[in-house]
ROMARVO-512134 format. One record per atom (N, C-alpha, C, O): residue in one letter; x, y, z. Coordinates in steps of 0.1 Angstrom, whole numbers, plus 5000, padded with zeros to 4 digits. Atoms other than C-alpha are relative to their C-alpha. Last residue first. Layout:
# residues N
AXYZ
...
# end
This chain:
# residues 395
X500050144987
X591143198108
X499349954998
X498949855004
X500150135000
X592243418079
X499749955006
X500549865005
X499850144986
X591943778088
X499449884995
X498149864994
X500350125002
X592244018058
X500649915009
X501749855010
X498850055000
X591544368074
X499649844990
X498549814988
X499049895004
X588844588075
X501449914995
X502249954986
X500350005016
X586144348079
X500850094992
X500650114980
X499650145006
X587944238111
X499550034989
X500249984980
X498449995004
X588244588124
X500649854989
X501649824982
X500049935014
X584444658124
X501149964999
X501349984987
X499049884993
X584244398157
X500550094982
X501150034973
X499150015010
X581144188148
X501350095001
X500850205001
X499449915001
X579344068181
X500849964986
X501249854983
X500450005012
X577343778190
X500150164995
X499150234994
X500549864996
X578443788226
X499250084988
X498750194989
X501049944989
X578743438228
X499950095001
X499450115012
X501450095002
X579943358193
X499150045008
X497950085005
X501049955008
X582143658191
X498749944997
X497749984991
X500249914991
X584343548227
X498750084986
X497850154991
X501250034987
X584443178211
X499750155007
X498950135016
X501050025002
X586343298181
X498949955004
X497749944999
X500449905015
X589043488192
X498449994994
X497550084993
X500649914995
X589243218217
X499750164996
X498950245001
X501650044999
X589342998192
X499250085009
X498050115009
X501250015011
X592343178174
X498749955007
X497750015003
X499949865000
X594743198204
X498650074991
X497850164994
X500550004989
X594442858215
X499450164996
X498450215000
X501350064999
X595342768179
X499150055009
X497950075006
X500950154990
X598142978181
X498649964996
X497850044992
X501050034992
X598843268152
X499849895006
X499449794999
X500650115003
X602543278133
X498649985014
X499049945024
X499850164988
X605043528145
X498249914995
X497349965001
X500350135011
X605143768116
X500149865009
X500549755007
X499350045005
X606944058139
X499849804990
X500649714988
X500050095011
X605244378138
X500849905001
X501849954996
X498549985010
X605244588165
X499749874994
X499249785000
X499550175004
X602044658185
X500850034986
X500650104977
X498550025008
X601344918207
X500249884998
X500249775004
X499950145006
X597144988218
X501450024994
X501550114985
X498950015011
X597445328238
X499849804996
X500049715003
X499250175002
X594545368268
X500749994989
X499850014981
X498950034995
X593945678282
X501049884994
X502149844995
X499550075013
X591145858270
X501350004996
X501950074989
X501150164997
X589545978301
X500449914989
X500149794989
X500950065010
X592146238296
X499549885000
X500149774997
X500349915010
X594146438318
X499349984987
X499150064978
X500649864998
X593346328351
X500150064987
X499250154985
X501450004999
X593545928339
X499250175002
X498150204998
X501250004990
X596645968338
X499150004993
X499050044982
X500449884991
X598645928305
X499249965009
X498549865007
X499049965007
X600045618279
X499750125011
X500850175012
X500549875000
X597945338296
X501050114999
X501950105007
X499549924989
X598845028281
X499650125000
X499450184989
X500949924996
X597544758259
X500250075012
X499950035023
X500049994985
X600144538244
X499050115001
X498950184991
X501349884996
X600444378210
X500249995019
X500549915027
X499950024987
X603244148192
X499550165008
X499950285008
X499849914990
X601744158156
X500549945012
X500149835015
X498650004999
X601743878135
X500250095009
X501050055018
X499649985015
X597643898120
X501350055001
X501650134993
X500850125010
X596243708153
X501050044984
X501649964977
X499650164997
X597943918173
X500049914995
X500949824995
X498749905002
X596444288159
X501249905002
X502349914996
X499850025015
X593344078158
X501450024997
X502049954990
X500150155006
X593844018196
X499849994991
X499949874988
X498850064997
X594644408201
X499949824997
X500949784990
X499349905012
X591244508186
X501749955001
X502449914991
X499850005013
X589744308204
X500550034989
X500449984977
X500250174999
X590144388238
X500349944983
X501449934977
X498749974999
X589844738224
X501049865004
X501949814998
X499849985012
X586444668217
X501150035001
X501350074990
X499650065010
X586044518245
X500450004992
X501149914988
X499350115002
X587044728266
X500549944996
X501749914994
X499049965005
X585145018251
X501349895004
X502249874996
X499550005011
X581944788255
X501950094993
X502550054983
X499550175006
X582644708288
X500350034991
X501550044989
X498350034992
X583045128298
X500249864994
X501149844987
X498949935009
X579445188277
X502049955005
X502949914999
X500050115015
X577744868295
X500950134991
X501950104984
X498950064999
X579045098328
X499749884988
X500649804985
X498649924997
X577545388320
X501049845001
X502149834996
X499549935010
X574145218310
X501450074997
X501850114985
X500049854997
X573644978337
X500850074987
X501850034982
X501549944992
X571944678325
X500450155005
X499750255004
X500549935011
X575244578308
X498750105002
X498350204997
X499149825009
X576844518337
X499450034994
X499150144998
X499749924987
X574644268356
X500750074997
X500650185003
X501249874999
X573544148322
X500350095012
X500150215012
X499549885001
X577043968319
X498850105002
X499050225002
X501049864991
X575743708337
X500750114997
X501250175006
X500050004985
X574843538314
X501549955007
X502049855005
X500250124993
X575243608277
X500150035015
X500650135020
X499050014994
X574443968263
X499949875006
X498749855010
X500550134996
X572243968229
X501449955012
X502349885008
X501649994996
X571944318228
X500049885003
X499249865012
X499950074988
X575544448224
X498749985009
X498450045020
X500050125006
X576144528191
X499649915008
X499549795005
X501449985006
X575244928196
X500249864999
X499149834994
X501150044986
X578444888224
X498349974990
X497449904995
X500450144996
X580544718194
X498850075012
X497950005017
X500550095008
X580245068172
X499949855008
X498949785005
X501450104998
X580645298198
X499549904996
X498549855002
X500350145009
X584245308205
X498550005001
X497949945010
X501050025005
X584845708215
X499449874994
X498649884984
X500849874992
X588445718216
X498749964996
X498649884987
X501350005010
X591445518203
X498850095008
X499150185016
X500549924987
X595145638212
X498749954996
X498449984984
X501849955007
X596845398185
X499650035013
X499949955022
X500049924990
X601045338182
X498550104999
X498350204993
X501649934992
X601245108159
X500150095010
X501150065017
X499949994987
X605344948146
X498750125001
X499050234997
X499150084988
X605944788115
X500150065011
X501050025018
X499749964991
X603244878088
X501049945015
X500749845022
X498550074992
X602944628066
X500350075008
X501150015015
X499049955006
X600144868044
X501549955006
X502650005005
X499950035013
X597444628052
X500950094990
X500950094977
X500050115002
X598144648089
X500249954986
X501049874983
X498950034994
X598345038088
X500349864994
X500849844983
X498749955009
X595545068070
X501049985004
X501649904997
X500150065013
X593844868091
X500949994989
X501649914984
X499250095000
X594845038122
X499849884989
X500649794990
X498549995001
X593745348109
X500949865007
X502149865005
X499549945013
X590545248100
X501350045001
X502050034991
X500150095013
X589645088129
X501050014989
X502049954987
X498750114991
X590745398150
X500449864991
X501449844984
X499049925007
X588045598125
X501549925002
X502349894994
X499050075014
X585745348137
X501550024994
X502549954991
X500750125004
X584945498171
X500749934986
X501949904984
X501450044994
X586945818172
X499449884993
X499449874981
X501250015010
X590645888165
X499049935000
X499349814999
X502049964999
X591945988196
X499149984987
X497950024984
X500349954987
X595746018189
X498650034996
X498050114988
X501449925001
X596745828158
X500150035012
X500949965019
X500249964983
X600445658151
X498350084996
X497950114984
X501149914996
X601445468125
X499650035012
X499749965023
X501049984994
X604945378116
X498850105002
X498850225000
X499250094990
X606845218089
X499550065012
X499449955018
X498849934998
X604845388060
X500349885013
X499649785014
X499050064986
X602745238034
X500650115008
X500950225003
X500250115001
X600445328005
X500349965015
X499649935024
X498550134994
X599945648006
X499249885005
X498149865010
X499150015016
X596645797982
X501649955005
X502349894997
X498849935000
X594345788015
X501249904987
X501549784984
X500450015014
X590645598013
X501650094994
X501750114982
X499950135007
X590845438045
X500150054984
X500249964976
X499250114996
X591945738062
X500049884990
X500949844983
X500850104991
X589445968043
X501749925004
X502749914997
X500750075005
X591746248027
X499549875010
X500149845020
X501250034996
X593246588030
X499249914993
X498549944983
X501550045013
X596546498028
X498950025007
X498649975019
X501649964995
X599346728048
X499549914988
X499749944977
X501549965004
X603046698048
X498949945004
X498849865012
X501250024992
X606646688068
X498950064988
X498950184984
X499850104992
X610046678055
X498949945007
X499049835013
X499250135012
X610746888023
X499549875013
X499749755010
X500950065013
X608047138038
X500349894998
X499549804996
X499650174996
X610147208074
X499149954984
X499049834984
X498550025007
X611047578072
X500049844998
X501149784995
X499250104992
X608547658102
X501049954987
X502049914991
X499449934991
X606347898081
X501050005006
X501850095006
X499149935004
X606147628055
X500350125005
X501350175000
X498650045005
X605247408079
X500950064993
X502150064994
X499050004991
X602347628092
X501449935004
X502149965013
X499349855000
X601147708062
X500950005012
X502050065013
X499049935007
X600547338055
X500750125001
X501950134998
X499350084997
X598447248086
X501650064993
X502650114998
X499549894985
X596247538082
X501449945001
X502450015002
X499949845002
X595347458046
X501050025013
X502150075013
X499349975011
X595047068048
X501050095003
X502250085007
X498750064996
X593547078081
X500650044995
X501150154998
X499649924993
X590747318065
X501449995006
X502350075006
X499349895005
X590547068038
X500850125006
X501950165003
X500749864999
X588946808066
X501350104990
X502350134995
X501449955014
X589646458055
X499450114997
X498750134988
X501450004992
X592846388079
X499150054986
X499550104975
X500850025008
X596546278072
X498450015007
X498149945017
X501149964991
X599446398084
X498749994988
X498650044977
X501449985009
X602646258065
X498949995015
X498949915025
X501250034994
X605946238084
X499050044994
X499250154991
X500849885011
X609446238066
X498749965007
X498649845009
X501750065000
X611946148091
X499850024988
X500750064981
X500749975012
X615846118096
X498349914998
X497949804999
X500050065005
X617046118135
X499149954987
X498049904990
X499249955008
X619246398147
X499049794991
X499749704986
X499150134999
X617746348180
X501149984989
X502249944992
X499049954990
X616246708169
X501049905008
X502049955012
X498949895007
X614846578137
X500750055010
X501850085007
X499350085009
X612446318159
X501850094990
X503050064991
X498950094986
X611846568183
X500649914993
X501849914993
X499349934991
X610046808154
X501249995010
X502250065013
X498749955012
X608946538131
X500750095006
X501950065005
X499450125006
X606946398160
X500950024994
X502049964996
X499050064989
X606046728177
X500849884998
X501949875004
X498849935001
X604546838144
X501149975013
X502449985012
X498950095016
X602646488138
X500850144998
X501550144989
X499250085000
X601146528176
X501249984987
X502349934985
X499249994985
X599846878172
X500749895004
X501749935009
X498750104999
X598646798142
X500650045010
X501850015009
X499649905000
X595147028141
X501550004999
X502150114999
X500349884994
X593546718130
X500950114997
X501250144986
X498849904993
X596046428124
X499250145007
X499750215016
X500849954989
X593346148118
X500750105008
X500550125020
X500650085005
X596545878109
X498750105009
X498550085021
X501449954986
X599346048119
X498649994991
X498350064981
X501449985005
X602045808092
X499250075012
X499050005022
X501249994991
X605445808101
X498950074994
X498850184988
X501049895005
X608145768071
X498949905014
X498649785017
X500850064992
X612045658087
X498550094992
X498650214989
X500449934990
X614345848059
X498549885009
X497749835001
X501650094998
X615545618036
X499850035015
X500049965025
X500650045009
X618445838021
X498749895000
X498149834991
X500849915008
X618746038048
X499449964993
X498249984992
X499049935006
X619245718067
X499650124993
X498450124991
X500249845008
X616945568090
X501150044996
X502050045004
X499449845001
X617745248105
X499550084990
X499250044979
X498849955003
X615444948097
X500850134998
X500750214989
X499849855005
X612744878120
X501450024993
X502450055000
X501849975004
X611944518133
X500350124992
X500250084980
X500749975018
X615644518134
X499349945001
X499649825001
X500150134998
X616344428176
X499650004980
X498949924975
X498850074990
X618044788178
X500149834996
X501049764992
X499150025009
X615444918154
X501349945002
X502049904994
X500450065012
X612344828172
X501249994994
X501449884989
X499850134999
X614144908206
X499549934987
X499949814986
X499150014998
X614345278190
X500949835007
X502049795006
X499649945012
X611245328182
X501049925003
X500849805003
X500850125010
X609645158215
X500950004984
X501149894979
X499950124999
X611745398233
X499649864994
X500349764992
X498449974997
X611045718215
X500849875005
X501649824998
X499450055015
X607345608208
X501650015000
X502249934994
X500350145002
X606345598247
X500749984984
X501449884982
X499350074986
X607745908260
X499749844993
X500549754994
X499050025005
X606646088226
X501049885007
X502049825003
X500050065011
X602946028237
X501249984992
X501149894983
X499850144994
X604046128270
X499949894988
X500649794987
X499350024991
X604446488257
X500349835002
X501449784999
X499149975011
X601646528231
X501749915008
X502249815003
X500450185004
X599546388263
X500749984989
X501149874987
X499350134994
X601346648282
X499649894997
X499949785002
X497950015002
X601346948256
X500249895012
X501449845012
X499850005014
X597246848255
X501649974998
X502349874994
X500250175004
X596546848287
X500549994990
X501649954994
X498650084992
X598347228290
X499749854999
X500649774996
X499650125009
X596147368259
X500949905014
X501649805012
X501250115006
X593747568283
X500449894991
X499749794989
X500950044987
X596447718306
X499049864992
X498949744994
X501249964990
X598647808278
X499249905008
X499149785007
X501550094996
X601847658278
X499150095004
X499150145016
X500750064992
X604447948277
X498949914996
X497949964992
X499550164995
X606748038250
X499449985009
X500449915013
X499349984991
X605848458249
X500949855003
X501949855011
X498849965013
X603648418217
X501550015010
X502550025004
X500649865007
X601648158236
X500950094989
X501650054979
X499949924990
X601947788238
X499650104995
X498850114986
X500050074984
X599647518227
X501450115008
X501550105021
X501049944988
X598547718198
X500449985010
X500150065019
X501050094997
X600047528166
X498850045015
X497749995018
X501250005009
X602447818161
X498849914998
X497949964991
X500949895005
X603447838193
X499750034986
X498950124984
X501249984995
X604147508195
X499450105002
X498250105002
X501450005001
X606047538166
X498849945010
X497849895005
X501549895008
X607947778176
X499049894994
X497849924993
X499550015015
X609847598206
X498750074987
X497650114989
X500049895009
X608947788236
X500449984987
X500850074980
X501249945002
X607247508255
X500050174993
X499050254992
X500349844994
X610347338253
X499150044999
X498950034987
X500049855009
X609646988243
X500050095009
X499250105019
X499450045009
X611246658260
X499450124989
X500050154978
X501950045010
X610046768293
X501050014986
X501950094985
X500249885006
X613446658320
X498550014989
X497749924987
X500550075017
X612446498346
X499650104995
X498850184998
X500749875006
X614846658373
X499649894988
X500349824980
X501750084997
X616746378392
X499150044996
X498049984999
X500749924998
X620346468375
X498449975003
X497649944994
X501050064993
X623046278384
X499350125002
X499450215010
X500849894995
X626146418360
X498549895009
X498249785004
X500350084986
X628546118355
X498750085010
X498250045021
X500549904996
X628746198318
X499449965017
X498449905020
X500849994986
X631646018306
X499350065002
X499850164999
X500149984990
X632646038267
X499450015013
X498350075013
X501649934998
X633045828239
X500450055019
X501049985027
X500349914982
X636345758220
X498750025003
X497950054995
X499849874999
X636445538193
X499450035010
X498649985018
X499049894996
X636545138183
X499550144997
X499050164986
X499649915004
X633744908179
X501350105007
X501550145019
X499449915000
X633144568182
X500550134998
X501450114990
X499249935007
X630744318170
X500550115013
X499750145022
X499049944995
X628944028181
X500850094992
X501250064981
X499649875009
X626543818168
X500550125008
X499750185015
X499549925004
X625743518191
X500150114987
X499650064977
X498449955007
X623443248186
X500550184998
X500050264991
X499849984984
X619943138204
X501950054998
X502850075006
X499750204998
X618542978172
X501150065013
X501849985017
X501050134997
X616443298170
X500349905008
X499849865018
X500450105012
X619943518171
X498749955007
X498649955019
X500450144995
X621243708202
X498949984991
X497850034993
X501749965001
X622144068194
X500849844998
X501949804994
X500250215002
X625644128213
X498850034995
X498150134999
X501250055003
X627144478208
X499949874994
X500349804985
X500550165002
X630344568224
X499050034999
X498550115007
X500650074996
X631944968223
X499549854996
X499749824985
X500850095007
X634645178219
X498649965006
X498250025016
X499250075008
X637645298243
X499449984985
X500149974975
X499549875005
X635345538268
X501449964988
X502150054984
X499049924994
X632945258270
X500750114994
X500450164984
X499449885001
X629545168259
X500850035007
X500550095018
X499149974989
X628044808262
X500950114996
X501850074989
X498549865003
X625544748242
X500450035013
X499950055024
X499250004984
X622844408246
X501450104993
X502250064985
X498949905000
X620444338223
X500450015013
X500049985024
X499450035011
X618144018227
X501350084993
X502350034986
X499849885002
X617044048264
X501249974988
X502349934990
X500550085012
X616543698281
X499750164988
X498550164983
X501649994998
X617543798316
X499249954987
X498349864988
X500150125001
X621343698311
X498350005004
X497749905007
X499550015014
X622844048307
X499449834996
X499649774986
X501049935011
X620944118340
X500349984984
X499550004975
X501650025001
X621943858358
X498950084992
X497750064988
X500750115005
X625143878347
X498749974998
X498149944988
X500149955017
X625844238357
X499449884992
X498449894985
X500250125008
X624744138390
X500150044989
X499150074983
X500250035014
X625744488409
X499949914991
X500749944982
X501050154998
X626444478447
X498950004984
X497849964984
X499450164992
X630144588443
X498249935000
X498049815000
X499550115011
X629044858417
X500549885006
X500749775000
X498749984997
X626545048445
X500849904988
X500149804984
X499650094991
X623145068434
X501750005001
X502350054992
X498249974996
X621545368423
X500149895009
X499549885020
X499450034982
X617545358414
X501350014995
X501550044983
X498449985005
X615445478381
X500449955016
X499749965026
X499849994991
X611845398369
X501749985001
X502549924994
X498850024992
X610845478339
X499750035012
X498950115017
X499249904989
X606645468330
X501749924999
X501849804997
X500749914998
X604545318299
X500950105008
X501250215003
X501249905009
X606545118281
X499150105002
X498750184993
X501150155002
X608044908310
X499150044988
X497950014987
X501049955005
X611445118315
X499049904996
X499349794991
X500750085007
X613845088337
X499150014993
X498250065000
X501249985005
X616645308346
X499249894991
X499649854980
X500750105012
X619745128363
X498550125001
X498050155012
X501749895003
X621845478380
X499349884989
X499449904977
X501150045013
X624945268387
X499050045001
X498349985009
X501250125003
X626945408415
X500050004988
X500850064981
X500750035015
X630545638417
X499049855004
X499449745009
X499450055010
X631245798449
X499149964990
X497949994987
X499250114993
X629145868486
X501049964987
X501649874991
X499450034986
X627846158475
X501149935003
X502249965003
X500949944988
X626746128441
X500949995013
X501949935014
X499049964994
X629046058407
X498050035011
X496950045008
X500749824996
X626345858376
X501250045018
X501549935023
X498949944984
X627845518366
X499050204999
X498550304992
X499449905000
X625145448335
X500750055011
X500250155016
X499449994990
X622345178329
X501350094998
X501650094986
X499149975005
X619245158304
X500950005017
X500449995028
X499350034994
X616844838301
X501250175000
X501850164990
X498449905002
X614244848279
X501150055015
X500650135023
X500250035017
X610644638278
X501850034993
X502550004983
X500449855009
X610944558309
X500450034993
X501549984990
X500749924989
X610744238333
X499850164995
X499250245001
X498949914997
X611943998297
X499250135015
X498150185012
X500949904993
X609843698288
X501350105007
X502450065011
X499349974982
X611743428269
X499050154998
X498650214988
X500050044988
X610643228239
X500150055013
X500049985023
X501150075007
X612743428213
X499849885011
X500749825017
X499650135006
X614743648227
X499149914995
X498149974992
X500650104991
X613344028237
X500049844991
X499349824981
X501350125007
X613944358226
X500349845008
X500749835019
X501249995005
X616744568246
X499749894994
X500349784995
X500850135002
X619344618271
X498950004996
X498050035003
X501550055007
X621444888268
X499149905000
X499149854989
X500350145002
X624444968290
X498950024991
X498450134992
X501550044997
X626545318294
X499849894995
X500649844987
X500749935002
X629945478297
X498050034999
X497250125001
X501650105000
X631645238318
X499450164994
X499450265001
X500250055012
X635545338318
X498250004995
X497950004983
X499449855005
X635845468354
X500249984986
X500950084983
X501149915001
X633045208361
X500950094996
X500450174988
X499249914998
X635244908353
X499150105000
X498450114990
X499149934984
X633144658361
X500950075000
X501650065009
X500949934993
X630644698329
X500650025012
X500450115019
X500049845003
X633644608307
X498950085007
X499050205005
X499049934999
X634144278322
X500150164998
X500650255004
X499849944986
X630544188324
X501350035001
X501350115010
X501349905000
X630344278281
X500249985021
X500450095028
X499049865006
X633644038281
X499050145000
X499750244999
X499249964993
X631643778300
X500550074997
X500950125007
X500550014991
X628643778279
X501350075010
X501450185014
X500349844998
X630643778252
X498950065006
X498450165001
X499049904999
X632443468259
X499850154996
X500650244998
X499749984989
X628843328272
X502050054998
X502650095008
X500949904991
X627643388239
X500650015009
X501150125009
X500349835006
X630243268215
X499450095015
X499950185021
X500649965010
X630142908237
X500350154996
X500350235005
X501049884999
X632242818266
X499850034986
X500850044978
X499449895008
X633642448264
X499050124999
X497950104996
# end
């Protein structure tokens, strides 16, 4: 006898073979036990030459990738059956949403109202800010004309990709609820943790509100000057009620919680410190650029064999140490419920300081295996990683 699932399973591939109906697919978060080939799944009939394909875009957290396969040689099953916990099916009638329980159980709902086709096939990646919106020109990165200047252009693409990654992750968090919808009235609150000149935490509130999806974002750094500049330039921009400025130590900051933290480049400890806070404010979804780790390379005197053959060279005992320390940083982040990944969020051309620690909250219970080697990689390297005295780790 067919189970819930596999009757909506098949009623989700029925409505994907009709492409003159098929508005779009979703495939997100990830079953319990099962391994999924990317993190997010999207699919969509798109019109080209030869007739109507499927344009599957995939996405792995860091990069999409997109192809066009014909609807006759299309496994709808196979992909609705990869281990992938949401599942939307968008036609021009309504649409079906399956989210697949723990205990491996259906939930199912239906919707009625119109949605319409867009068969458009367009290969052009689009840039998710205009470079004449104002407030990049009021933050600097363009000019008064809307252009990217020359000298900020790294910057508007690390700002850039750094959206590329939270936009999807965001949005699979709240799909699989890790994150609960935003409403006006419980607007999503993002924390920029080490905000600087905020160029990330006005692009945030900025894209975020233009999706049409309710923020309130707090920028938080120690330098008054921030403060000042930060503020004038919100209330320039019209945005006060929705976005503000503390000038205060991270660890020492007068908010308690928000639902996500994000940092770009905050140096050696500072990183620490905002994933701390975070952690010990429940925070439900990280998003940490880290920079500058010096604190474990000074720690690193008593090296076991044969790691001397690295350490001996000074350039490249700097590179281990930021490894490690990042290494570690994500296996605490594990250790204390997180599901952690370490990916690179930009080339390497535009910033040596590439690497993105993401981890979403979801209270999954530490392994044994998981813990000793935790605790066997500090014995022999006889290292303290500042992040652990930051937090409360049990092991």
């Amino acid at each position: 006898m067919a189970t819930e699932l596999d009757l909506a399973i098949t009623k989700a591939c029925e409505l994907i073979s009709d492409t003159s109906k098929l508005v779009r697919v979703v495939l997100s978060g990830r079953r319990r036990n099962m391994t999924v080939p990317f993190e997010r799944i999207d699919l969509r009939p798109v019109s080209i030459k030869d007739g109507i394909n499927l344009q599957i875009s995939q996405n792995d957290g860091r990069v999409t990738t997109v192809k066009n396969v014909a609807p006759k040689d299309f496994q709808s099953r196979t992909y609705l059956e990869m281990g992938y916990a949401n599942i939307l099916v968008e036609h021009t009638s309504g649409a079906l949403s399956i989210r697949i329980t723990k205990k491996g159980e259906a939930q199912v709902h239906e919707e009625k109202g119109a949605r319409e086709q867009n068969l458009d096939h367009d290969r052009k990646k689009a840039r998710l800010l205009d470079s004449s919106d104002p407030f990049l020109i009021e933050v600097g990165i363009s000019d008064a004309d809307g252009r990217v200047k020359p000298s900020r252009s790294d910057k508007y693409l690390q700002v850039e990709e750094f959206l590329r990654l939270l936009v999807p992750t965001l949005n699979s968090a709240i799909e699989a609820r890790q994150i609960n919808k935003p409403t006006a009235e419980s607007p999503l609150v993002i924390a920029d943790l080490g905000c600087g000149n905020a160029y990330l935490t006005f692009a945030v509130h900025q894209y975020l509100r233009r999706i049409d999806m309710p923020v309130h974002v707090i920028g938080i750094d120690i330098r008054p000057e921030s403060l000042k500049r930060n503020t004038e330039i919100a209330k320039k921009l019209g945005i006060s009620k929705t976005i503000e400025f503390k000038a205060e130590a991270i660890d020492q900051t007068s908010l308690t919680s928000c639902d996500i933290a994000i940092a770009l480049h905050a140096c050696d400890t500072a990183t620490d410190d905002a994933i701390a806070w975070a952690v010990n404010g429940g925070a439900k979804l990280l998003l940490i650029a880290p920079c500058c780790q010096h604190d474990l390379q000074t720690q690193m005197s008593q090296v076991p064999e044969p790691w001397n053959l690295l350490t001996k060279h000074g350039l490249m005992k700097e590179r281990l140490g930021d490894l490690m320390t990042d290494a570690l940083r994500a296996q605490i982040l594990k250790l204390v419920g997180y599901r952690t990944e370490i990916i690179e969020f930009i080339g390497g051309e535009h910033t040596p300081r590439n690497i993105m620690i993401r981890a979403v909250l979801t209270n999954a219970k530490a392994e044994a295996k998981d813990i000793e080697s935790y605790k066997k990689m500090l014995e022999e390297w006889k290292i303290d990683p500042a992040l652990s005295s930051r937090i409360n780790l049990e092991i």
